[in-house]
LUMROZA-72035 format. One line per 4 residues: number of its first residue (from 1); their letters; for each residue x negated, y negated, z of N, C-alpha, C, O. Coordinates in Angstrom, 3 decimals. Atoms other than C-alpha are relative to their C-alpha. Layout:
BEGIN
NUM) A) X/Y/Z/X/Y/Z/X/Y/Z/X/Y/Z | ...
// end
This chain:
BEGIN
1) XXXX) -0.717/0.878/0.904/-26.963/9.019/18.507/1.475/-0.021/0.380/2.169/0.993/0.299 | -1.317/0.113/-0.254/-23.670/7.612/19.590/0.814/0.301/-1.876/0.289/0.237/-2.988 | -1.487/-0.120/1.151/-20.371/8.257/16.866/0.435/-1.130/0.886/0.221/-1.320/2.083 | -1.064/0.861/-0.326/-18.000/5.344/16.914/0.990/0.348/-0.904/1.123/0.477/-2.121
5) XXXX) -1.580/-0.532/1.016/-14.582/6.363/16.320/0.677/-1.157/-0.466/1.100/-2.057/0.260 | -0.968/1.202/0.521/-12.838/4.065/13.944/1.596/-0.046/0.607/2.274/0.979/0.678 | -1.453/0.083/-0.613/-9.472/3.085/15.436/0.757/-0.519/-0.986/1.946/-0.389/-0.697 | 0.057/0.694/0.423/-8.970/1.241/12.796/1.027/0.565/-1.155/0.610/0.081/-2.207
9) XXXX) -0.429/-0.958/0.785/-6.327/3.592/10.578/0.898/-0.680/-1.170/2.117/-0.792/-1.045 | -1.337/1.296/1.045/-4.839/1.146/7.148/0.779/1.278/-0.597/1.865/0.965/-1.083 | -1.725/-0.931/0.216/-2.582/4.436/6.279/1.233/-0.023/0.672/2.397/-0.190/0.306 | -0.793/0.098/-0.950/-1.186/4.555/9.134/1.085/-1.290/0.290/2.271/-1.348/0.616
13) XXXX) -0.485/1.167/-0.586/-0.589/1.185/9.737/0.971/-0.600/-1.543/2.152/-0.946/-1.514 | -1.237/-0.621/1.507/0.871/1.219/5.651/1.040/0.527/0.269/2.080/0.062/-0.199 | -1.409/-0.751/0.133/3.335/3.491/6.522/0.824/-0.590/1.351/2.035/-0.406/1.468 | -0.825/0.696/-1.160/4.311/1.586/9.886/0.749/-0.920/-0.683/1.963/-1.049/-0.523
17) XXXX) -0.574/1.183/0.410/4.641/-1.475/7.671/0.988/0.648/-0.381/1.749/0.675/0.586 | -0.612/-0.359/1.104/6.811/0.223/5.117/1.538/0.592/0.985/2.689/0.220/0.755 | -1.015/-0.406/-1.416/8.985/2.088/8.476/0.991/-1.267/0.032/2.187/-1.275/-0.261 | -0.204/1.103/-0.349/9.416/-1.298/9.266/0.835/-1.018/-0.841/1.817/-1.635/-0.430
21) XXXX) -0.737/0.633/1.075/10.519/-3.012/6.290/1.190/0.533/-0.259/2.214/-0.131/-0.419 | -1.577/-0.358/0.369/13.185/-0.490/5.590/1.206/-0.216/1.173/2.401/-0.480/1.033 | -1.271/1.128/-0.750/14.638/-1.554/9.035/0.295/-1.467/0.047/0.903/-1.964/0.995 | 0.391/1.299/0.873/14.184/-4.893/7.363/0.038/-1.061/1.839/0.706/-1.973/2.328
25) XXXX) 0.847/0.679/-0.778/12.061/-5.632/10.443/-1.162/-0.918/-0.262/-2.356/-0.809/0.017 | 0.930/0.644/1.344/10.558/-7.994/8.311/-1.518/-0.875/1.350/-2.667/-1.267/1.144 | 1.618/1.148/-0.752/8.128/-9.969/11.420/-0.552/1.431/0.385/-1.746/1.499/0.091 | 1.338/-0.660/0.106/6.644/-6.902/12.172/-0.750/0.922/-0.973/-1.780/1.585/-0.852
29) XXXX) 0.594/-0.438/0.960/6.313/-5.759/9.062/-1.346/-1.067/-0.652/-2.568/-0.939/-0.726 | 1.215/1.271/-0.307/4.394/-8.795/8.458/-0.991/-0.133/1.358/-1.772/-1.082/1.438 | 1.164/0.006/-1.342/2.304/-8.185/11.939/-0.840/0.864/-1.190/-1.860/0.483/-1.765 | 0.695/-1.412/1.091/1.394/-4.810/9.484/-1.127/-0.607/-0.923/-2.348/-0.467/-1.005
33) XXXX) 0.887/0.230/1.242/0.417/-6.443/6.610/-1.489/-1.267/0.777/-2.637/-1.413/0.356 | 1.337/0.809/-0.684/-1.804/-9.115/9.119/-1.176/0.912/0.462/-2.380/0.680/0.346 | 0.864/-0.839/-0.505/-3.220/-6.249/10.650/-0.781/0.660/-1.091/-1.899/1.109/-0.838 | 0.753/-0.998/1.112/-4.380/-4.528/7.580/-1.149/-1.542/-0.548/-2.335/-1.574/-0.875
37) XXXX) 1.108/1.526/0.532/-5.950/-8.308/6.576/-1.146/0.040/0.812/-2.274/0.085/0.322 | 0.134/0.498/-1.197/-6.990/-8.781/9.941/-1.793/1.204/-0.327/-2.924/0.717/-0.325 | 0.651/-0.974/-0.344/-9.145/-5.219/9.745/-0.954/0.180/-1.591/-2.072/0.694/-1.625 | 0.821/0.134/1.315/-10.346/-5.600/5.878/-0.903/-0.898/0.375/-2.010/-0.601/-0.075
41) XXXX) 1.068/0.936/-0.194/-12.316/-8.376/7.060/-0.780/0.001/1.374/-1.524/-0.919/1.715 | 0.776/0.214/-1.130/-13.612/-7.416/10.345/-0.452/1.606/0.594/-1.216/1.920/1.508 | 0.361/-1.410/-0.281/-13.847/-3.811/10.558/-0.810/0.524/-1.157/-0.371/0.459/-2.305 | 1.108/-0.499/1.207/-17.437/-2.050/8.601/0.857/1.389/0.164/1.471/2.121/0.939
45) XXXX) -0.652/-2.126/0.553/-16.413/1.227/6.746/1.141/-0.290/-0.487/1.418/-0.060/-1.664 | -1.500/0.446/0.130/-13.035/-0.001/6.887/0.224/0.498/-1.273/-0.883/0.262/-1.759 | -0.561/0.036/1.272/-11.412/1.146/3.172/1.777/-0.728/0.195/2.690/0.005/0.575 | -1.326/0.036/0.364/-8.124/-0.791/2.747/0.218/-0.906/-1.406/0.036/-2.058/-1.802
49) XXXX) -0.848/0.513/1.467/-6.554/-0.933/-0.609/0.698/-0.862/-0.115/0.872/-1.528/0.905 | -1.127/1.036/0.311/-4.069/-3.211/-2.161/1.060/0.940/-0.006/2.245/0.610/-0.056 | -1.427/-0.576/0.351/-2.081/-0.274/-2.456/0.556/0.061/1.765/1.779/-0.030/1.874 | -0.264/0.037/-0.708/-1.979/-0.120/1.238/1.463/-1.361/0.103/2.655/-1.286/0.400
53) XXXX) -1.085/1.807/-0.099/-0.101/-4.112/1.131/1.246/0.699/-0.838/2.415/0.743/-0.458 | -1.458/-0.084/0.423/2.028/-2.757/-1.453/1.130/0.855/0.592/2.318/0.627/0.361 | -0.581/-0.942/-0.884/3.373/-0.136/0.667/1.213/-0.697/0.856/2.420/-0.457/0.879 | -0.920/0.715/-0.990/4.738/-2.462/3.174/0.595/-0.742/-0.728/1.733/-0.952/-0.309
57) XXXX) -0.931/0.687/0.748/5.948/-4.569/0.479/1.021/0.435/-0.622/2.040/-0.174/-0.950 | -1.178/-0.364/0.488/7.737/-2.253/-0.856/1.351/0.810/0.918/2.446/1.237/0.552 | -0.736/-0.409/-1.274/9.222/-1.069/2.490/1.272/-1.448/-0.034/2.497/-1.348/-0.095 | -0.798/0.953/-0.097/10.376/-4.837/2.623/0.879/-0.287/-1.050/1.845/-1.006/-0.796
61) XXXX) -0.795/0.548/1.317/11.863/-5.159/-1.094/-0.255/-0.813/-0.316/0.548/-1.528/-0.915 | 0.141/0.790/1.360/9.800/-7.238/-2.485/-0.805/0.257/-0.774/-1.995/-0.045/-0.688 | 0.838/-0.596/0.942/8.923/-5.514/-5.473/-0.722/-1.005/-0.931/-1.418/-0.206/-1.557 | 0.796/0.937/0.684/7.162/-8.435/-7.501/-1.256/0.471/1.049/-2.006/1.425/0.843
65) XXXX) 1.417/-0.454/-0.822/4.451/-8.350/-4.545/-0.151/0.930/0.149/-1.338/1.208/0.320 | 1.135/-1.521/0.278/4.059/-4.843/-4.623/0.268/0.295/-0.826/0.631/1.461/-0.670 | 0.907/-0.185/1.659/3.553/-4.721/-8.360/-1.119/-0.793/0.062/-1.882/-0.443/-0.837 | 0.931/0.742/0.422/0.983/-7.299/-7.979/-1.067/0.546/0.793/-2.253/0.370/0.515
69) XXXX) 1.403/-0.300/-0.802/-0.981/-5.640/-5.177/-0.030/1.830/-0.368/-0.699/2.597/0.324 | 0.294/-1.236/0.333/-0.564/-2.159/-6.925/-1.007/0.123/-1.340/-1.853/0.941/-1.700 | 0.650/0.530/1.281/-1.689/-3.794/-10.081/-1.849/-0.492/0.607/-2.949/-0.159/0.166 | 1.342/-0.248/-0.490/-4.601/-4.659/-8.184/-0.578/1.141/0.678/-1.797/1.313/0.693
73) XXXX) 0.581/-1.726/-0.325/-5.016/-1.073/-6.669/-0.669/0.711/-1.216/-1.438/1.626/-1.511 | 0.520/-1.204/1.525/-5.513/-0.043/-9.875/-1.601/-0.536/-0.488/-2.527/0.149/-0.924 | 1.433/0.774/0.409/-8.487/-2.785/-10.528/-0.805/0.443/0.824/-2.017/0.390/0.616 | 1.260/-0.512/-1.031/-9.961/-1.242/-7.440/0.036/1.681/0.045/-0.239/2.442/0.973
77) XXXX) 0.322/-1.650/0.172/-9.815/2.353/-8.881/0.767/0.452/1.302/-0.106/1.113/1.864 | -0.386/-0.646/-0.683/-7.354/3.497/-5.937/0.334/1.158/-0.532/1.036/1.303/-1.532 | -0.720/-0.986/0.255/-6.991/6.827/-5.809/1.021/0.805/0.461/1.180/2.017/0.315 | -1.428/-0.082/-0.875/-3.747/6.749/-3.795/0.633/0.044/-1.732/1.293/0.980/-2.182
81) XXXX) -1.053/0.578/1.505/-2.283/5.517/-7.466/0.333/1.765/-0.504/1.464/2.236/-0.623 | -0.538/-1.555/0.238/-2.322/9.361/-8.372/1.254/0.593/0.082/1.896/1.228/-0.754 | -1.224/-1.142/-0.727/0.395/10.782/-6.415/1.250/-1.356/-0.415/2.338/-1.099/0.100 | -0.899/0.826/-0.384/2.534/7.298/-7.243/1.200/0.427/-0.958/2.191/-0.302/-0.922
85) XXXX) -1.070/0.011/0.934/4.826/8.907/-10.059/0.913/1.087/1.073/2.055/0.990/0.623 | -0.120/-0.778/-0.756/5.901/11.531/-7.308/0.526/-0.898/1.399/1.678/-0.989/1.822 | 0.139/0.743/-1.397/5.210/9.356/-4.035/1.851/-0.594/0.204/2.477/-1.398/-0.486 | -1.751/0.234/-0.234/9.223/9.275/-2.446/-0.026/-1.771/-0.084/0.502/-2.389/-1.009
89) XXXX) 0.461/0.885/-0.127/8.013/5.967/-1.246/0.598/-1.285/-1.063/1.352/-2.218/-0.787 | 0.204/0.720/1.063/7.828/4.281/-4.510/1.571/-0.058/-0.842/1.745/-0.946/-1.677 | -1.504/-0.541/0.145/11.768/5.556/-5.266/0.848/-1.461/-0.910/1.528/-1.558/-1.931 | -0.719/1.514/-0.117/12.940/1.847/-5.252/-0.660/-0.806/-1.525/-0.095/-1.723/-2.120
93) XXXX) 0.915/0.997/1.112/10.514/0.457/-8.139/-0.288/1.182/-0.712/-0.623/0.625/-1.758 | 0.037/-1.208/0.966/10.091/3.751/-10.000/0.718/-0.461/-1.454/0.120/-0.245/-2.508 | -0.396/0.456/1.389/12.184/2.353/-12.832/-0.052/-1.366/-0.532/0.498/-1.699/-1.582 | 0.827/1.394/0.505/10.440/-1.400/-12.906/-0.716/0.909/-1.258/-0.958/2.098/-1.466
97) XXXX) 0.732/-0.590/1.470/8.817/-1.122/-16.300/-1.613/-0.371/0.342/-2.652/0.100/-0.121 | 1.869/0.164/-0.037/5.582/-2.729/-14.888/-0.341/1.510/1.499/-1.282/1.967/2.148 | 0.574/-1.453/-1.009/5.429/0.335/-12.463/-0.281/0.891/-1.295/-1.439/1.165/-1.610 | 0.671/-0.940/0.703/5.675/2.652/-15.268/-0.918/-0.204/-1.230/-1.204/0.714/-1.999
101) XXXX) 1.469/0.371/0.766/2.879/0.890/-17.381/-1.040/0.280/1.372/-2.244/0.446/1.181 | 1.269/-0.055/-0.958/0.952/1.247/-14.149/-0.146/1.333/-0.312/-1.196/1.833/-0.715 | 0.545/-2.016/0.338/1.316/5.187/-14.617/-0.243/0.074/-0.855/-0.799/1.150/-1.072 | 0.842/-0.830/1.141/0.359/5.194/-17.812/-1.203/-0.232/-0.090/-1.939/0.678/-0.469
105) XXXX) 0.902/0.306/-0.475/-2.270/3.407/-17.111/-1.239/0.880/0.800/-2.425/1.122/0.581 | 0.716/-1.026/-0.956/-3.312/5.611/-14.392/-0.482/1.683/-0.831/-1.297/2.602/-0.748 | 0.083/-2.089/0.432/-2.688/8.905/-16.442/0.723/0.652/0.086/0.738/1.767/-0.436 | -0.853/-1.304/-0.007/0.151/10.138/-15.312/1.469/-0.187/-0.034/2.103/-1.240/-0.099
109) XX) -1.360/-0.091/1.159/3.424/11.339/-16.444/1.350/0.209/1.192/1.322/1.112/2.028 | -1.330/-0.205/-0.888/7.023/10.947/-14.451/1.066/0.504/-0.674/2.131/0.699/-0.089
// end
């Protein structure tokens, strides 16, 4: 029985976007977020979240779109959302009020 190694890594490629955005390398932060599209729809096994998108969105600063694709993380039970009252990451939108309805939401306390 062959293994096929997934190459295929949407964390990784999350935290490239997000790299990316804060050097407000905004086209390849946008390659990021294609690639994570690109691989939700063509790679089996594949898991990529919405929280993945918001990642890079919030790398880029635009927090409206990553409230809306965290807000959908949450509809898809991510359990990235956990660590988000903590997550450095999130620093920038930590005091949006629809972030901290998302943590209460989630459960947890900042």
């Amino acid at each position: 029985m062959k293994i096929r190694i997934l190459k295929f890594l949407p964390h990784a490629l999350s935290c490239q976007g997000f790299v990316y955005g804060k050097q407000r390398d905004y086209e390849k932060a946008l390659g990021c977020l294609n690639q994570l599209e690109e691989g939700r729809k063509t790679v089996p096994l594949a898991y990529v979240s919405s929280w993945h998108y918001a990642l890079v969105y919030a790398g880029m600063g635009r927090t409206e779109q990553a409230l809306d694709a965290l807000d959908r993380a949450f509809e898809e039970r991510c359990d990235w959302l956990i660590h988000a009252g903590v997550e450095p990451r999130w620093k920038e939108i930590r005091d949006e009020e629809r972030f901290r309805n998302l943590l209460s939401r989630v459960g947890v306390m900042v």
